[in-house]
C-alpha positions as a printed Julia matrix, in Angstrom:
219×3 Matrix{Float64}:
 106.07  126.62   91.41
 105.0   129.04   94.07
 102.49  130.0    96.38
 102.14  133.88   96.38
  99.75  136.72   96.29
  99.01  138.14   93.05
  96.32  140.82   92.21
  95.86  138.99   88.6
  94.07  136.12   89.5
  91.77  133.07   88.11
  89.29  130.86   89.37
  90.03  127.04   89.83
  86.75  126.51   88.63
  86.54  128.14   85.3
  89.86  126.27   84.46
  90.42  123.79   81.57
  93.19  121.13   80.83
  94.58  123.01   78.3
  95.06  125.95   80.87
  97.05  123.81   83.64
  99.09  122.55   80.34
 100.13  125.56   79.13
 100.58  127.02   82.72
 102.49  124.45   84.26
 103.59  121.95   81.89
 101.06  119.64   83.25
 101.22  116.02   81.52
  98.75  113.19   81.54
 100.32  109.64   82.03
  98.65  106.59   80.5
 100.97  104.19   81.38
  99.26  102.05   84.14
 102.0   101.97   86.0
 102.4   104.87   86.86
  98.88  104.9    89.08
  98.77  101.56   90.91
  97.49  102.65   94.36
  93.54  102.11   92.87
  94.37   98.36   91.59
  96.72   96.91   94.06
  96.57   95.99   97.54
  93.25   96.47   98.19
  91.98   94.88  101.46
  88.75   93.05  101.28
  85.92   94.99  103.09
  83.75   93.28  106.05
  80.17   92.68  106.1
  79.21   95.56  108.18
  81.44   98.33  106.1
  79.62   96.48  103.2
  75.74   96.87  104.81
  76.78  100.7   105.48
  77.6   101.41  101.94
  74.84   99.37  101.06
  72.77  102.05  102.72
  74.4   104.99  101.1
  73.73  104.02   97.65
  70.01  103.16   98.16
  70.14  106.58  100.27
  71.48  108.55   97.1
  69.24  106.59   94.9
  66.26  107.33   96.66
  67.45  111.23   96.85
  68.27  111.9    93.29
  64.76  111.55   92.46
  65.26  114.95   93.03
  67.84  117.58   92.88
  70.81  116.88   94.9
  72.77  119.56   95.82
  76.49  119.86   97.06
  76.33  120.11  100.39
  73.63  117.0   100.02
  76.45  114.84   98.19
  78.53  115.7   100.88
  76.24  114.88  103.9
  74.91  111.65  102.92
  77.73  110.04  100.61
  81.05  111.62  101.63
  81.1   112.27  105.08
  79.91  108.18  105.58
  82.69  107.67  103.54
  85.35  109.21  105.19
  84.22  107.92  108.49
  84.44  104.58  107.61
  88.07  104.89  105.77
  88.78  106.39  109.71
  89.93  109.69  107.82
  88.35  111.12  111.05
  90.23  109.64  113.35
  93.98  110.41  114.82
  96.86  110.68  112.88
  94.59  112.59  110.08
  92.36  115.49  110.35
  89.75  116.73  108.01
  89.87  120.34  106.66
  87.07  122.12  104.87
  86.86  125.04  102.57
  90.43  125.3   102.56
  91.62  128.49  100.27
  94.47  127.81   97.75
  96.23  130.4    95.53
  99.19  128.75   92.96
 101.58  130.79   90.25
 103.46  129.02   87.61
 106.73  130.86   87.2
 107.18  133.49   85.85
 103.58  133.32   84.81
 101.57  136.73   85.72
  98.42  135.61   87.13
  97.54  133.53   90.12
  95.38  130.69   90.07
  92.95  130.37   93.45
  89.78  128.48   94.46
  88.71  126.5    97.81
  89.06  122.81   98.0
  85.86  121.45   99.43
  87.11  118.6   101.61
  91.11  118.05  102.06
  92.61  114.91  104.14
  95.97  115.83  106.19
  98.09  113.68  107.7
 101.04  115.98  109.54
 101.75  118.43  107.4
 101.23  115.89  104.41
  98.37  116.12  102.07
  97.04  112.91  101.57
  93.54  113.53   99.19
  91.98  116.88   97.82
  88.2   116.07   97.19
  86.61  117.86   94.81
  82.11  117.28   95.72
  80.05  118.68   93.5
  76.28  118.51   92.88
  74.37  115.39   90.79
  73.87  117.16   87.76
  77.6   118.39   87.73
  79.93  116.63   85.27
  82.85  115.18   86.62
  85.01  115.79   83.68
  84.16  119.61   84.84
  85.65  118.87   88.16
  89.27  117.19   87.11
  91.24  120.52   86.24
  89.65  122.12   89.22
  90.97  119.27   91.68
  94.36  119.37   89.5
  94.67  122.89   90.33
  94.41  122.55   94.06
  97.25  119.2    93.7
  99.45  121.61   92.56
  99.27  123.89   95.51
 100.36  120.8    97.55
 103.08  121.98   99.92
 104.65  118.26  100.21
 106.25  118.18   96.85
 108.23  114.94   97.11
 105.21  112.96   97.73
 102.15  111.83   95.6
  98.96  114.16   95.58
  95.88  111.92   95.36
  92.7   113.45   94.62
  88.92  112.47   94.24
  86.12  114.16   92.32
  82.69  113.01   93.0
  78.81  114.29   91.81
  77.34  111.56   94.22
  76.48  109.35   91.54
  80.46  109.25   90.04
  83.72  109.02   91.49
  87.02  109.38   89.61
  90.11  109.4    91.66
  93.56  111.25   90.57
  97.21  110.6    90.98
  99.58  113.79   90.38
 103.4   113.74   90.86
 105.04  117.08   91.68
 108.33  117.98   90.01
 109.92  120.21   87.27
 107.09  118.3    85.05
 103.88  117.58   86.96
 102.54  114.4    85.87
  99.23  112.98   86.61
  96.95  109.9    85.86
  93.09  109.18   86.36
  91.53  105.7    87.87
  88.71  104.12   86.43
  85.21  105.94   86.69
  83.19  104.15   89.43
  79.62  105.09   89.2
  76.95  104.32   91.5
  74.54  104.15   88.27
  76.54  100.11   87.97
  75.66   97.05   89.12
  76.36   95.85   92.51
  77.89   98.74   94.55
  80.69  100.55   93.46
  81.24  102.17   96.23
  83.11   99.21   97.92
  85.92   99.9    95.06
  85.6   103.38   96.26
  85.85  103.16  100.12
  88.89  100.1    99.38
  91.0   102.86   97.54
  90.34  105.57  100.01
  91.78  102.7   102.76
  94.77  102.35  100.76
  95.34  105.47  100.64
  95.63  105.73  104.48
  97.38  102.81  104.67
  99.76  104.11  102.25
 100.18  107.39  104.35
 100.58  105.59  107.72
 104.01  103.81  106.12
 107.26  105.3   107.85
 108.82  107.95  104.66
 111.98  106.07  103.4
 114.8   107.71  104.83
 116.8   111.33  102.47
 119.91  110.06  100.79
């Protein structure tokens, strides 16, 4: 896989499954196994992290009465959200609108896009999130997030991504290598009982926690 410049190109967002399957060999993985870091490990969440996202749901709630736009979803449910998984705070750093462009080999076209919201930890990507407005499926959004995995420069290391519409969140798992391989969670959905964004926020924590452990030493 490569990152070049190409005059062929496609847009992430028009993409389809099928496309990233017959471009780069993409696989899905059902084995659940194979995507732990949603299920395991989770650290309980306090009172106050649990009264904030309290807020952000009725927030949303109250919103979607009418249209909610992108940049909406983004303001008033993600942003909250990465502040309180400390994605804003030293080793990490938040990048926005960050242009990708990815070629299969041998392949002559170039797929390229803009990931809304990407978490970086050194020169490690740790989660490409995919926000889109409330009336945008997030089915819709999965082969556009996949797309932007694959550009990841840190091969060796899992790509975790998240898709969200405000009301949904679906978070991905994708595994770089001569066969990309990647796995979904669980939809969490804000449209539930109780607040489903405390599963959300604890996997977002893992993941940081998970990026903050020393890299086992190269053979």
């Amino acid at each position: 896989m490569n990152i070049i410049n190409m005059t062929q190109s496609l847009a992430a967002r028009k993409l389809k499954i099928h496309d990233l399957k017959v471009k780069f060999g993409l696989q899905k993985v059902d084995d659940e196994d194979f995507f732990r870091e949603w299920l395991d490990e989770l650290s309980e969440l306090s009172n106050v992290e649990k009264e904030a996202l309290d807020r952000i749901k009725n927030n949303y709630l109250y919103l979607l009465e009418y249209p909610v736009m992108e940049s909406i979803v983004k303001m008033v449910v993600l942003s909250p959200l990465l502040d309180l998984a400390k994605f804003y705070e030293p080793p990490f750093r938040v990048s926005g609108e960050t242009g990708i462009k990815v070629s299969a080999e041998d392949q002559g076209e170039i797929i390229q896009g803009s990931i809304d919201v990407l978490v970086i930890h050194g020169q490690l990507w740790v989660t490409v999130i995919e926000a889109k407005n409330s009336e945008f499926s997030i089915t819709k959004a999965i082969p556009q997030a996949l797309a932007y995995m694959l550009a990841a420069p840190n091969s060796e290391n899992p790509i975790y991504g998240l898709v969200l519409n405000g009301s949904e969140f679906l978070f991905l798992k994708l595994i770089l290598g001569e066969v990309p391989k990647y796995a979904t969670s669980n939809l969490f959905s804000l449209m539930n009982r109780g607040n489903d964004l405390y599963d959300v926020l604890s996997v977002l924590k893992h993941f940081r926690k998970l990026m903050l452990k020393p890299l086992p030493p190269k053979d």
